[in-house]
C-alpha positions in Angstrom: 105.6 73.1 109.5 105.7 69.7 111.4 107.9 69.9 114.5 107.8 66.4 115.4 111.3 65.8 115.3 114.8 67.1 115.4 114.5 66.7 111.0 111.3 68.8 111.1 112.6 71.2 113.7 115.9 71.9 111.3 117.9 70.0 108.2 121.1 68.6 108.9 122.5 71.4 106.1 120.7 74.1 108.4 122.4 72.3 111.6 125.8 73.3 110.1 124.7 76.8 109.4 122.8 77.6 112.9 126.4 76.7 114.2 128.1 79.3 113.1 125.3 81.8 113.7 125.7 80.6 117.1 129.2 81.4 116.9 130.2 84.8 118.6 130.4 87.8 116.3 130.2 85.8 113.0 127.0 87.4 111.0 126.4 87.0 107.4 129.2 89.0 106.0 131.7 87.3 107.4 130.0 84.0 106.9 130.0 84.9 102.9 133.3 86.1 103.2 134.3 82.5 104.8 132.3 80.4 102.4 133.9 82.3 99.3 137.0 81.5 100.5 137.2 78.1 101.5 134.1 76.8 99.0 131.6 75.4 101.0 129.9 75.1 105.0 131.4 72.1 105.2 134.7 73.2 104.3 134.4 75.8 107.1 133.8 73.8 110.1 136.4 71.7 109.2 138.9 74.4 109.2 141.8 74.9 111.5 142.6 77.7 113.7 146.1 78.6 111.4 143.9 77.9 108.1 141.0 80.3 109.1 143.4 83.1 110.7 144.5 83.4 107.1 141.5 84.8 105.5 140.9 88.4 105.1 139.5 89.7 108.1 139.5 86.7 110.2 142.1 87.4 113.4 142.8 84.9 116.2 139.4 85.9 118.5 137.4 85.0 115.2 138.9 82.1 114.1 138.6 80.4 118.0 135.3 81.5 117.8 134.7 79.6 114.5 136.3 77.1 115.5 134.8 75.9 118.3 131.4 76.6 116.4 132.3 73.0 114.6 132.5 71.3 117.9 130.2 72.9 120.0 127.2 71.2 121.1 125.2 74.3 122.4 123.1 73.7 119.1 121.7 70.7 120.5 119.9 72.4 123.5 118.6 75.2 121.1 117.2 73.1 118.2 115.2 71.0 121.5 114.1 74.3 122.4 113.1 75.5 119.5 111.3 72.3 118.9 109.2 72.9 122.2 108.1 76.1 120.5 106.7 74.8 117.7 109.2 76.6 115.4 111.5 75.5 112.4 115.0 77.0 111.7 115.6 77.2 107.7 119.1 78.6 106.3 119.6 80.0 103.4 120.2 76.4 101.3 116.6 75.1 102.7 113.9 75.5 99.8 112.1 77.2 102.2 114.1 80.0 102.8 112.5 83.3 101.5 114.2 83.9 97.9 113.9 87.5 98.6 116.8 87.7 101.0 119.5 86.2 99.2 118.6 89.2 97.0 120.5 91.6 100.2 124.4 91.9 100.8 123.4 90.3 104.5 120.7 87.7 104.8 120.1 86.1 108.1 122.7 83.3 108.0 118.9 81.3 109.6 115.7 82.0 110.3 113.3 80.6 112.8 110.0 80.8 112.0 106.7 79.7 113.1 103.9 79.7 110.8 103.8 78.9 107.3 106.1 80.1 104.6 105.1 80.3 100.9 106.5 81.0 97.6 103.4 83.5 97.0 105.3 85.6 100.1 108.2 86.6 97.5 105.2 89.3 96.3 105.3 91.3 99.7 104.8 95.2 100.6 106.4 96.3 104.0 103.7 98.3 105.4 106.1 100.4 109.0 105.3 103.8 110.4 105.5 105.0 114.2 104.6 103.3 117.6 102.4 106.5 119.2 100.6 106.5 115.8 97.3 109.2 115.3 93.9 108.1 114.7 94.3 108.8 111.2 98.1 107.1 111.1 95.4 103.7 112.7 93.2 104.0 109.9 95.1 104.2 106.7 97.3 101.7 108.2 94.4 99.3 108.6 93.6 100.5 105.0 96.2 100.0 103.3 97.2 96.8 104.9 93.8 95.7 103.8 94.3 96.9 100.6 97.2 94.8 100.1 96.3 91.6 101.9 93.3 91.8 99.5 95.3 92.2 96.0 97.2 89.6 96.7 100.4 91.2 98.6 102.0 89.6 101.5 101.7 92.3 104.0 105.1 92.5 106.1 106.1 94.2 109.5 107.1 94.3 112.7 104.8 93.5 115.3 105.9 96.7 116.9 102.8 98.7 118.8 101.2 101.7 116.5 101.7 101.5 112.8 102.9 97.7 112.7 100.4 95.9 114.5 97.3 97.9 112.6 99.3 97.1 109.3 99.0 93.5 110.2 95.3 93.4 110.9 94.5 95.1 108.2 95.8 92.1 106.2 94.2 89.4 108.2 91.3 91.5 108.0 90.9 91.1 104.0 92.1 87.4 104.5 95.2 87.8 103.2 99.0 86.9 104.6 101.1 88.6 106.6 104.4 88.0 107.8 105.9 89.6 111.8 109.9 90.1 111.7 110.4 90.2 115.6 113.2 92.3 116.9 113.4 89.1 120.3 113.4 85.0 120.2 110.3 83.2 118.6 109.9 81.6 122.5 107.9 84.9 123.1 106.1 87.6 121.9 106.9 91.5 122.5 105.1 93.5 123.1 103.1 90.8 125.3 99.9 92.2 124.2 100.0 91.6 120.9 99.9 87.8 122.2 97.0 86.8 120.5 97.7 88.8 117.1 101.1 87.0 116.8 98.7 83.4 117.1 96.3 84.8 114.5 99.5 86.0 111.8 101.1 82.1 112.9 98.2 80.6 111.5 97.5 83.3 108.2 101.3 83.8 107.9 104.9 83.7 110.0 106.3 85.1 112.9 109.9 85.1 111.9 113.3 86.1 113.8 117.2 85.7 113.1 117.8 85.6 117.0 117.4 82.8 119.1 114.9 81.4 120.8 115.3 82.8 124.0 116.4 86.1 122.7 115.2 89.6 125.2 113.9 92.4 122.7 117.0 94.5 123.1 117.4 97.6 121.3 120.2 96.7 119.1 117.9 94.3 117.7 115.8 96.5 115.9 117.9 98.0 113.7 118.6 94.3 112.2 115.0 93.5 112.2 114.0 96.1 110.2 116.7 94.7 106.8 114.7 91.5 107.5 111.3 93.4 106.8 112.8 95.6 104.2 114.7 92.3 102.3 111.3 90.8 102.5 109.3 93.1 100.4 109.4 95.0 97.0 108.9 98.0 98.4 108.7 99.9 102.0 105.6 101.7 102.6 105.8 104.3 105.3 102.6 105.3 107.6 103.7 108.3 110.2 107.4 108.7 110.9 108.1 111.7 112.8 111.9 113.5 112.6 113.7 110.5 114.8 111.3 107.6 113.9 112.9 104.6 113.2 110.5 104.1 110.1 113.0 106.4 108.6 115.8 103.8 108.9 114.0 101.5 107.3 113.2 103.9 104.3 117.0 104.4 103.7 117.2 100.6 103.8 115.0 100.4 101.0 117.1 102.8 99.1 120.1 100.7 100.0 119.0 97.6 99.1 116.8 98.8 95.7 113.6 98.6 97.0 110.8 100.9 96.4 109.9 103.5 98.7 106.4 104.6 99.3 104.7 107.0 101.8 101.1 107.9 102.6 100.8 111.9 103.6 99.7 113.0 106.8 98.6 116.1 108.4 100.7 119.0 108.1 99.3 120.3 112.1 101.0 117.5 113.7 104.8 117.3 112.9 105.4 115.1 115.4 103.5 111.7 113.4 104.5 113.5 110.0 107.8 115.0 109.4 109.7 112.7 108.6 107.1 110.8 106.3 107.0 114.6 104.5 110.4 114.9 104.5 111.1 111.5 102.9 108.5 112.7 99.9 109.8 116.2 100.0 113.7 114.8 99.6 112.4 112.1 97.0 113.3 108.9 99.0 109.2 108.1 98.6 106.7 108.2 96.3 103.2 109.7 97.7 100.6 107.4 98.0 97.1 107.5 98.7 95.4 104.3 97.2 96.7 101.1 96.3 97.2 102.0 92.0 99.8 104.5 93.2 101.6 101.7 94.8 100.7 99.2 91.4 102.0 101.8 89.1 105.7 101.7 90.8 106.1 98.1 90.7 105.9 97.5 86.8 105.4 94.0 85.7 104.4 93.0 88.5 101.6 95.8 89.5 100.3 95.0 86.0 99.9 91.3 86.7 98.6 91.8 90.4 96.0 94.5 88.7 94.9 91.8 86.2 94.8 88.9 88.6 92.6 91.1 90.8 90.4 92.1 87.7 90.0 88.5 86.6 88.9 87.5 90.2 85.9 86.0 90.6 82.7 85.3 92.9 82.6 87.2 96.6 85.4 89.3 96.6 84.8 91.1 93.8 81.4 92.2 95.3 83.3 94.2 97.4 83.5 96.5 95.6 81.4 99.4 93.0 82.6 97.9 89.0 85.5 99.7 87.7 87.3 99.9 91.1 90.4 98.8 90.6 91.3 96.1 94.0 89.1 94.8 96.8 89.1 95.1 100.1 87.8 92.9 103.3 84.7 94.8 104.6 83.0 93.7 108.0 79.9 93.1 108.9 78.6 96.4 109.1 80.4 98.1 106.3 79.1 95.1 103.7 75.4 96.0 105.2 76.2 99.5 104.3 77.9 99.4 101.5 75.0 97.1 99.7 72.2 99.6 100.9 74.6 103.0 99.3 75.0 100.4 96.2 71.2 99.4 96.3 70.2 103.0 96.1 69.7 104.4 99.4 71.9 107.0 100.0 70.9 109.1 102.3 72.3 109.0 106.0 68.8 109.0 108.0 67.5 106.8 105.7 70.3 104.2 106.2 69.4 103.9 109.3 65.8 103.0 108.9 66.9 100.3 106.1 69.8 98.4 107.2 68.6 98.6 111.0 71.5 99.9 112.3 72.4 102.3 115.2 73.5 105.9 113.9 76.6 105.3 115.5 77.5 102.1 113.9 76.7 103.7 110.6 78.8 106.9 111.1 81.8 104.1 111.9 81.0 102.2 108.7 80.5 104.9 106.5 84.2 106.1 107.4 85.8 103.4 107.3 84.2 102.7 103.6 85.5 106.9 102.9 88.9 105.6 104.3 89.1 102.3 101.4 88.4 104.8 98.8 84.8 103.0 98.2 82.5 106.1 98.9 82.2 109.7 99.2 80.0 112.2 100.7 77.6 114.8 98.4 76.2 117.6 99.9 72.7 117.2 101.8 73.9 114.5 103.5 74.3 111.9 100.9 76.6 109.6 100.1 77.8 107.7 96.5 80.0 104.6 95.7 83.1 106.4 94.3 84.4 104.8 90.6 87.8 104.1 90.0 89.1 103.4 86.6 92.0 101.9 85.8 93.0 105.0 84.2 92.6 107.1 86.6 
C-alpha cells in the first residue's frame, strides 16, 4: 500500500469513519446502531445534538461526543502520523477491508494496517495458545503454522510472545501469509523483540490494529484484539492454554461468532500449558487435532477445495513431501538434505551421517522436526521411514 499521500494513507469515505472512531466511547455497536437509524455516515456527522439524543441509547455525553467528532480536526494530525508510519487506515466501505469482519456483530469501525492485504486472506486459520509456552507447545506451533501457510491458509495471530510468534514463523517459514492483530498502535511493535518478525510478516502479510497510532499495549486491549483474530479466520486453533489463559477467551469467541474451534493435545504432566486446551476438548468447545486433515475435514467445502488445490500443486513444493501425503510443508536446509537421503533409501541414523555430511546433532534436530510435520517415523534398530498419508486416512 502506497503512502505517498493523504488519499493513499486513508479515502475520503474512511476519513468520515476514523472520525467517529476517534470519537470518545463510540465503537462499532453504537456506530451500527447510528447508521441504522439515520441512513448513512454522512447523515451522522451532520446530525445535531437534539436529533442524535433521540436515538436509542444515545444520551447527552454521547451525542456531544458525536458531535464534535464532525468538526474535530484531531483526524488530521493522526492520518499525518499514520502516514509517517507507512500505514493505511481502511473502514469497512474500502474494498480492502477484510470481508470476514463484516461477518461479526462488531467489526472495527477501521483498521490500520501495514503490509499487504488480499482477498486470498478471507481463507485464514487463527493459530493462539499461551505466552510461557513448552518446548513441545514451540514445536507444534511452528508445525502447524507451517502446515497451514503451506496449504494455502492465511495463518493469523497476535504477535504475543510464546504460542503467537512461533505460529507466525511457522507460516513465513513455508512461504506462506500471515497476518499480526496487535493489542497497541501500528507506530510500534510490542513486545519490542519481536521487532524484526513484525518487518518480516509486513512484507509476507499485515500488521493490523483498530487503535491508533500511538496506542500503549494496555491490557484492556487484548480482549478486543483477540475478536479481530477470531473474525479473521474460519476457525480458532488453540496450542497450550492453561486454566486462566486468555487463549480460552478467544475459543469462546469462536463459539460466539460461529467459527470453528480446534485444539492440538498436550501432555497430561503439565496442567499448567494444558488444561484448559483439555478442557476445551473435554467440554466439546474443540475438536482434537493432530495434523492438518483433521482441521480440512471440519471446514467442508472449503477443506475439500484447499485438499485438491494442494493435490493438483505442482513442481518444488510438492517434493516436499513422500506421494500420498496429503499437504506440504516448508522444510529447511537440513531437513530437505535429510529428508531426500530417508526418501533415497538410507535410513539408518549412523549412516545418515556419513551420507548427507552432517553433524549428529544437526541430524537428531532435523530428524525431529521432520517426526513433528508428520513426514517420518522411527522403526526399531535405529531406523527411520517416510510415513504415508492417504487421503483416507
Amino acid at each position: 500500500m502506497r503512502t505517498d499521500d493523504a488519499g493513499d494513507v486513508i479515502s475520503e469515505q474512511g476519513r468520515k469513519y476514523l472520525r467517529l472512531q476517534m470519537a470518545a466511547d463510540v465503537g462499532p455497536i453504537r456506530l451500527r446502531n447510528l447508521i441504522e437509524h439515520f441512513g448513512s455516515i454522512e447523515a451522522v456527522l451532520a446530525a445535531s445534538r437534539a436529533e442524535l439524543e433521540r436515538v436509542e441509547g444515545i444520551g447527552p455525553h454521547l451525542s456531544e461526543s458525536v458531535f464534535r467528532a464532525g468538526r474535530d480536526e484531531a483526524i488530521n494530525g493522526e492520518v499525518e502520523r499514520a502516514a509517517a508510519c507507512g500505514l493505511r487506515i481502511c473502514c469497512t466501505e474500502d474494498p480492502d477491508y477484510p470481508r470476514p469482519l463484516l461477518n461479526i456483530s462488531d467489526p472495527p469501525i477501521c483498521l490500520y494496517v501495514r503490509g499487504r492485504l488480499e482477498p486470498a486472506d478471507s481463507v485464514a486459520l487463527a493459530v493462539v495458545g499461551t505466552r510461557r509456552c513448552s518446548h513441545y507447545g514451540r514445536e507444534q506451533a511452528l508445525r502447524f503454522g507451517e502446515l497451514l501457510g503451506g496449504a494455502g491458509f492465511t495463518v493469523v495471530s497476535g504477535l504475543a510472545r510464546g504460542i503467537d510468534s512461533h505460529a507466525h514463523r511457522g507460516a513465513l517459514s513455508a512461504g506462506g501469509r500471515t497476518l499480526a492483530v496487535l493489542g497497541n498502535g501500528l507506530g510500534s511493535v510490542y513486545p519490542p523483540e519481536h521487532a524484526s518478525l513484525a518487518e518480516e510478516i509486513a512484507r509476507s502479510g499485515a500488521l493490523l490494529s483498530e487503535l491508533p497510532v500511538d496506542a500503549s499495549p494496555e491490557a484492556k486491549n487484548f480482549p478486543r484484539r483477540n475478536r479481530i483474530i477470531v473474525g479473521l479466520a474460519l476457525g480458532v486453533l488453540i496450542v497450550e492454554a492453561g486454566k486462566r489463559s486468555g487463549a480460552l477467551i478467544t475459543a469462546r469467541l469462536a463459539a460466539e461468532y460461529n467459527r470453528e474451534g480446534f485444539a492440538v493435545p498436550g501432555r497430561v504432566d503439565q496442567p499448567e500449558h494444558t488444561a484448559g486446551v483439555h478442557g476445551l476438548i473435554r467440554d466439546g468447545h474443540a475438536k482434537l487435532v493432530t495434523c492438518l486433515e483433521d482441521i480440512l475435514d471440519e471446514l467442508g467445502d472449503v477443506g475439500e477445495i484447499m485438499r485438491r488445490a494442494e493435490a493438483e500443486r505442482p513442481g518444488e513444493e510438492s517434493a516436499e513431501r513422500p506421494r500420498g501425503t496429503a499437504v506440504s510443508v516448508g522444510l529447511s536446509a537440513d531437513e530437505r538434505t535429510v529428508f531426500d537421503a530417508v526418501t533415497g533409501g538410507v535410513g539408518d541414523l549412523e549412516v545418515l551421517c556419513e551420507s548427507t555430511g552432517l553433524a549428529i546433532a544437526r541430524i537428531a534436530t532435523a530428524v525431529t522436526s521432520l517426526e513433528l510435520k508428520g513426514l517420518f517415523r522411527r522403526l526399531p534398530g535405529n531406523r527411520l521411514e517416510c510415513r504415508q498419508r492417504h487421503q483416507g486416512g
